[in-house]
C-alpha positions in Angstrom: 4.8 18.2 15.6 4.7 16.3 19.2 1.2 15.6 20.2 0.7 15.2 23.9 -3.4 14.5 23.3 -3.4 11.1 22.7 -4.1 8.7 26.2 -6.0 5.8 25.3 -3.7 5.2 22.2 -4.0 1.8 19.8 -1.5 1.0 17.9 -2.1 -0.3 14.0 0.5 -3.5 13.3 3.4 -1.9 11.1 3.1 -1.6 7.6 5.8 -3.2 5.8 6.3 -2.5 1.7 9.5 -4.8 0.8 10.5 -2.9 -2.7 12.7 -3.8 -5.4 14.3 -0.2 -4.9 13.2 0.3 -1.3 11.8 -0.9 2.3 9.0 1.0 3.9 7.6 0.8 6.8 4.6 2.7 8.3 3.0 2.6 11.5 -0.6 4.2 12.3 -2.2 4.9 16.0 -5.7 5.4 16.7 -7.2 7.5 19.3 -10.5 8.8 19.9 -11.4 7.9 16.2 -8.5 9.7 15.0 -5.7 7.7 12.9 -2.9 9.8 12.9 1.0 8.5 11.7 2.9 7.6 14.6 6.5 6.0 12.6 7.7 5.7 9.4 11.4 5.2 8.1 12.3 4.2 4.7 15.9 2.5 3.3 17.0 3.0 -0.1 18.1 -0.7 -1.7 21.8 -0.7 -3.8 20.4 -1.9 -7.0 23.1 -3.9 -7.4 21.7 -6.6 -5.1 18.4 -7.2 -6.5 20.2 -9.9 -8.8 21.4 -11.6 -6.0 18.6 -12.8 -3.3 20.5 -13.8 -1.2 22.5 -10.3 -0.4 19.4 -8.6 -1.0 17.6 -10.7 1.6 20.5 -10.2 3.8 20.1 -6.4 3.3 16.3 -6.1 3.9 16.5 -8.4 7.3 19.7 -5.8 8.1 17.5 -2.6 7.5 14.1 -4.0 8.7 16.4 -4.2 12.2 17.9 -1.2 12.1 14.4 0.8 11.8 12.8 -1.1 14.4 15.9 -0.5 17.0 15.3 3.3 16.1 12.7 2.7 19.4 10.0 4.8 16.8 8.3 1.7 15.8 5.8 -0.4 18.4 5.0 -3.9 19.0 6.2 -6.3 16.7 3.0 -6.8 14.5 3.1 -6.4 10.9 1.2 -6.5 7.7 3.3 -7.3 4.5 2.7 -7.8 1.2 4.4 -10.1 -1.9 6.6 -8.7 -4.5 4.5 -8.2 -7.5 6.7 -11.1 -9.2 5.4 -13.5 -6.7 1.8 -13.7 -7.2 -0.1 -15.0 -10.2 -3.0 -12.8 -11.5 -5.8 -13.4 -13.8 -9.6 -13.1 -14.2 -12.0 -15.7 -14.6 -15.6 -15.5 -16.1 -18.2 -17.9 -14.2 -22.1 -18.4 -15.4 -25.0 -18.5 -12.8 -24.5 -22.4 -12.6 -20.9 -22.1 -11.9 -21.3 -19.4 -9.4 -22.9 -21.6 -7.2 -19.6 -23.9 -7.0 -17.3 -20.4 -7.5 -14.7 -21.5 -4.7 -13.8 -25.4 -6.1 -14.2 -24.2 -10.0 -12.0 -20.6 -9.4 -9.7 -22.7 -7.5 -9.0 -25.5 -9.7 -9.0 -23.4 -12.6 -6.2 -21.2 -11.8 -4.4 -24.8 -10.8 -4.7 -26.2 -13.9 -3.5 -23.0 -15.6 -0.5 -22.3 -13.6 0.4 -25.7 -12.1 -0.3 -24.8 -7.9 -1.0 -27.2 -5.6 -4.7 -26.7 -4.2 -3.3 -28.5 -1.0 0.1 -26.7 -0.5 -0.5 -23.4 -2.6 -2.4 -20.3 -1.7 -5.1 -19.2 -4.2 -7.9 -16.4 -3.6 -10.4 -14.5 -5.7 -12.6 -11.5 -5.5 -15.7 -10.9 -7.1 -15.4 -8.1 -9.3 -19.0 -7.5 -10.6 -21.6 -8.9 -12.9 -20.4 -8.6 -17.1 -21.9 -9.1 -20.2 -20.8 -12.2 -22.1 -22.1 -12.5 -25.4 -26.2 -12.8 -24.5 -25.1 -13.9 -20.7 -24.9 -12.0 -17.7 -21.6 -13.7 -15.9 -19.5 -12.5 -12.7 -16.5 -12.2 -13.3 -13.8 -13.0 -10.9 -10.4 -11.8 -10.0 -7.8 -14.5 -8.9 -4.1 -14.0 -7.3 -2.2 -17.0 -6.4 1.0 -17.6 -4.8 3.2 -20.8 -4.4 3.4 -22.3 -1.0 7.1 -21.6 -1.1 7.0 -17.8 -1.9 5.0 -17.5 1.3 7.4 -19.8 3.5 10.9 -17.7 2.9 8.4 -14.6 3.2 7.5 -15.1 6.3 11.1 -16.6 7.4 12.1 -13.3 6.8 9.9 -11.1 9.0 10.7 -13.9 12.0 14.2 -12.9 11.0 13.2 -9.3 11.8 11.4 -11.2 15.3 8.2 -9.5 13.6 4.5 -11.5 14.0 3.1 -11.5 10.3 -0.4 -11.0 11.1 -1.6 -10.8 7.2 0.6 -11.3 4.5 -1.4 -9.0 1.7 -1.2 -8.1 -2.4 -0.1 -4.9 -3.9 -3.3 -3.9 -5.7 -5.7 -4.4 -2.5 -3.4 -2.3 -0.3 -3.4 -0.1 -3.2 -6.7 0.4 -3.4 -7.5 0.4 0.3 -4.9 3.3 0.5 -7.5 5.8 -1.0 -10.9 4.0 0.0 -11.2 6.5 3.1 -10.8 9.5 0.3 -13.6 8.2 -1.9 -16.5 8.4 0.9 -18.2 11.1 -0.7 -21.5 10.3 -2.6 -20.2 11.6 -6.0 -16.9 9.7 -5.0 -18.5 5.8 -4.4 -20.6 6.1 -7.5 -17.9 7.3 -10.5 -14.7 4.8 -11.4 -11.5 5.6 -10.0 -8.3 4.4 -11.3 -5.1 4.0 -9.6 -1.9 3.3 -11.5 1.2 2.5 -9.0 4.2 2.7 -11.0 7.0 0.6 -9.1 10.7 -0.6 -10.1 10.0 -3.6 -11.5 6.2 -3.7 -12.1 3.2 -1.0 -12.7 -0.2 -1.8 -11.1 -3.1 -0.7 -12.5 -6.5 -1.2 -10.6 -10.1 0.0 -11.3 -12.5 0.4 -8.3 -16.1 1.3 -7.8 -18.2 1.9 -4.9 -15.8 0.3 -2.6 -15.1 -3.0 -5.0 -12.1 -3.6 -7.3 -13.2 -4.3 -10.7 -9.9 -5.3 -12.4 -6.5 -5.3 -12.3 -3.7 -5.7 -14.5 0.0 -5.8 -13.5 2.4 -4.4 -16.4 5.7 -6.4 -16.2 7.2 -2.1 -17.0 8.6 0.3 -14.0 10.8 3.2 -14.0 13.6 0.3 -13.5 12.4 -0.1 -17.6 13.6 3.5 -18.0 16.6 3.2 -16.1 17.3 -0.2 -18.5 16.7 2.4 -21.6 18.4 4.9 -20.6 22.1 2.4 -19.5 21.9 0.9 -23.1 21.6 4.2 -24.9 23.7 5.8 -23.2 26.3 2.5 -21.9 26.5 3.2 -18.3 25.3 1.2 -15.4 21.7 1.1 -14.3 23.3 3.0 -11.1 24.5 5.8 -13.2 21.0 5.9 -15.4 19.0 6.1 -12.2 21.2 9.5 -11.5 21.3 11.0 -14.9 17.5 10.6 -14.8 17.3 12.1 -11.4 19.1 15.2 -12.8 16.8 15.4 -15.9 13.9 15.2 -13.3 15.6 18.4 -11.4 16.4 20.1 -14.2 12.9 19.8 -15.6 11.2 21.0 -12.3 13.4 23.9 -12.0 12.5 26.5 -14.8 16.1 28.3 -14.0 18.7 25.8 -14.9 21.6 28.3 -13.4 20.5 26.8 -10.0 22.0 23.7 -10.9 25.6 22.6 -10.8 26.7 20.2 -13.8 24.0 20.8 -16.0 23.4 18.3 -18.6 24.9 19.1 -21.7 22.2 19.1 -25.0 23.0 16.2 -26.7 22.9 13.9 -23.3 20.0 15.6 -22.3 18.0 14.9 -25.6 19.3 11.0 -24.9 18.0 10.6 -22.0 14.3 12.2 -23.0 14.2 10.0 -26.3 15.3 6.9 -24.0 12.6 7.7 -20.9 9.7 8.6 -24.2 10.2 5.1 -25.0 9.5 3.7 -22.5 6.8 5.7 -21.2 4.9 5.5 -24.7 5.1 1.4 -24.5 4.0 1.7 -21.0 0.8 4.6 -21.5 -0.6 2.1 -24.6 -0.4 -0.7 -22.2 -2.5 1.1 -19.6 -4.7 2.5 -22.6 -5.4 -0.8 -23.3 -6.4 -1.6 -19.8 -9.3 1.5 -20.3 -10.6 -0.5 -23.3 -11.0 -3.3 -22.2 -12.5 -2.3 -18.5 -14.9 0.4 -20.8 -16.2 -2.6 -22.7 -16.4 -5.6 -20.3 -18.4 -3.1 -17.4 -20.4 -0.9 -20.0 -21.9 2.2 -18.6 -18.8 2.7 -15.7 -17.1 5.6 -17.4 -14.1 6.1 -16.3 -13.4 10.4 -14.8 -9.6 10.4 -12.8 -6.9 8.4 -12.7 -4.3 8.7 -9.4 -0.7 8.1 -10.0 1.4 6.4 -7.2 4.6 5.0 -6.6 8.3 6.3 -7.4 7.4 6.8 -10.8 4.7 9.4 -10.3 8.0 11.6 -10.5 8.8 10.9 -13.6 7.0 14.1 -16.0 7.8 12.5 -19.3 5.7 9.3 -18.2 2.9 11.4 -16.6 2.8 13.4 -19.9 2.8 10.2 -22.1 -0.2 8.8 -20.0 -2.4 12.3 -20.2 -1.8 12.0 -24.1 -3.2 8.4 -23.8 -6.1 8.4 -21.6 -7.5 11.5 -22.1 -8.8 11.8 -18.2 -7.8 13.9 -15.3 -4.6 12.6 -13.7 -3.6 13.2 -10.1 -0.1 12.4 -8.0 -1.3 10.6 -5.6 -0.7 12.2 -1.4 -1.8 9.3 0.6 -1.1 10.6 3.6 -3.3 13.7 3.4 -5.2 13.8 6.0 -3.3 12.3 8.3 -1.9 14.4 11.4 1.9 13.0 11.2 3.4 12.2 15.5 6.9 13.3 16.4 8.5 14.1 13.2 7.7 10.5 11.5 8.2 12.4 8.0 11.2 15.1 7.7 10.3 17.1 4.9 6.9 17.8 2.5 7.9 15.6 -0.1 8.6 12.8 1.7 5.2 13.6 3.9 3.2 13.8 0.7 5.1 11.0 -1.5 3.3 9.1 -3.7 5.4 6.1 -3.0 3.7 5.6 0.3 0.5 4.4 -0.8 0.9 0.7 -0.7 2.7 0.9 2.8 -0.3 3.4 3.5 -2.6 0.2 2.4 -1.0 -2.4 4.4 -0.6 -0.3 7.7 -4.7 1.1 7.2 -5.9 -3.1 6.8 -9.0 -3.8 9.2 -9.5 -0.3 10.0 -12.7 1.1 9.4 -12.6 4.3 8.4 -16.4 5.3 8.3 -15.1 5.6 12.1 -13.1 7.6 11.6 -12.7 11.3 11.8 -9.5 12.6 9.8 
């Protein structure tokens, strides 16, 4: 829909999620308080040039160019974030005596553990709440760390594009800033929300509470993982797994298989549901895992939905392994609800609704406050 209300318009720097399956980008304007989606495009990557950086780079810098010259997106400002398997995550636990000194012990801690250079290298923390450690009350810190190098051919890349990086961000802060404006509500800030971003390579799971992020754990396990399960059981390439489990996926929603042309036969079928179970099991303990610990180290937080984003939010099997697990309500994340969407940014409901939006949702959303705002 073509809105011809907006006059005094401000437009948000471009969100920019640089996948290992895909490139997003995402651009919001505000007007009169109201952030509505002005562009958005999106670019499949061949899977095939994810083990070659250089292609793959060359690919990225390609498409990044061809969605800007579709004249949708404006200015050249943009917010990016690092692949998941270039930062460095852990938590630290610091007494009252320590805390005083946070910044110089955090930071030469996760030095010392992980070999950066506190001159060259870039190394930040949040504080993620007060803990109980044995008979000690200690805050307890989350760190994320990325080599100085990482963040050079990063950047070289977007001044490829002739983009201005204006913030270079993580995946589980855009992730969580992606919903923040959803969880205003009273009930909302004081319960524990968990959101679980299932990508190609890497699933990111982070807790949050009245606006803070408590913890975060990144799960070396995507739906790439199934697609690896699926080639070896069935010995095809991860191109021709990513389609077989694209038909299982159809074939699953549709409760009338007749609609479908070249239905999987039974024993392929039955293959490809052991092979993505597999996975999904290994992948649902991990996160179960994550529950336990979170329930013990911040005691008296229960924990009452979990939000499921990325590509993988698709995948039922996984979705069914992690309600087994977890035993709390589970919701596919829309993180563009709310949003009025300008001149036809998104071309269909799914796409308009996609869970895989959140992080580029995040990134496009940073230093907006949405207590403003009145979507």
């Amino acid at each position: 829909m073509i809105s011809f209300k907006l006059k005094n318009k401000c437009y948000r720097p471009i969100g920019l999620d640089i996948g290992h399956d895909s490139v997003k980008m995402i651009q919001f304007v505000i007007s009169d308080g109201s952030v509505s989606v002005a562009a958005a495009a999106k670019v499949a990557i061949d899977k095939d040039l994810c083990g070659d950086n250089s292609k793959y780079q060359q690919f990225v810098v390609s498409s990044i160019n061809k969605m800007l010259a579709s004249g949708n997106f404006t200015g050249k400002n943009v917010v990016s974030c690092l692949a998941g398997d270039d930062v460095k995550m852990t938590s630290l636990r610091l007494n009252e005596t320590e805390r005083l000194q946070a910044d110089a012990v955090l930071k030469k801690e996760m030095a010392d553990r992980f070999d950066f250079d506190l001159d060259e290298d870039q190394i930040s923390y949040l504080d993620a709440g007060h803990v109980k450690h044995g008979d000690e009350i200690k805050t307890e810190y989350l760190m994320f760390a990325a080599y100085n190098d990482v963040i050079k051919n990063h950047i070289n890349m977007l001044e490829l594009c002739s983009l201005r990086p204006v913030s270079i961000d993580i995946v589980p802060c855009a992730l969580f800033r992606s919903f923040e404006r959803s969880l205003r509500r009273t009930e909302d800030v004081e319960r524990t929300s968990v959101f679980i971003d299932i990508g190609s390579k890497f699933t990111t799971v982070v807790f949050g509470r009245r606006g803070q992020i408590n913890f975060v754990k990144q799960i070396p396990v995507g739906s790439e993982g199934l697609n690896q399960q699926i080639a070896s059981k069935l010995s095809v390439s991860l191109a021709q797994a990513d389609i077989l489990r694209s038909r299982l996926q159809k074939e699953r929603r549709l409760r009338d298989n007749s609609q479908i042309e070249n239905r999987l036969d039974a024993s392929s079928r039955q293959v490809l549901i052991d092979a993505i179970s597999f996975v999904a099991e290994q992948l649902a303990r991990e996160v179960s895992l994550c529950f336990k610990y979170y329930t013990v180290t911040f005691r008296g937080k229960g924990i009452e939905n979990v939000i499921i984003t990325g590509g993988g939010a698709y995948e039922s099997i996984l979705i069914g392994a992690f309600k087994r697990y977890l035993a709390v309500d589970i919701e596919i994340a829309k993180p563009l609800k709310g949003f009025e969407i300008l001149n036809g940014a998104f071309d269909n409901e799914e796409t308009k609704f996609g869970s895989e939006w959140a992080v580029a949702v995040g990134l496009g959303t940073k230093g907006y406050d949405f207590s403003k705002c009145k979507n």
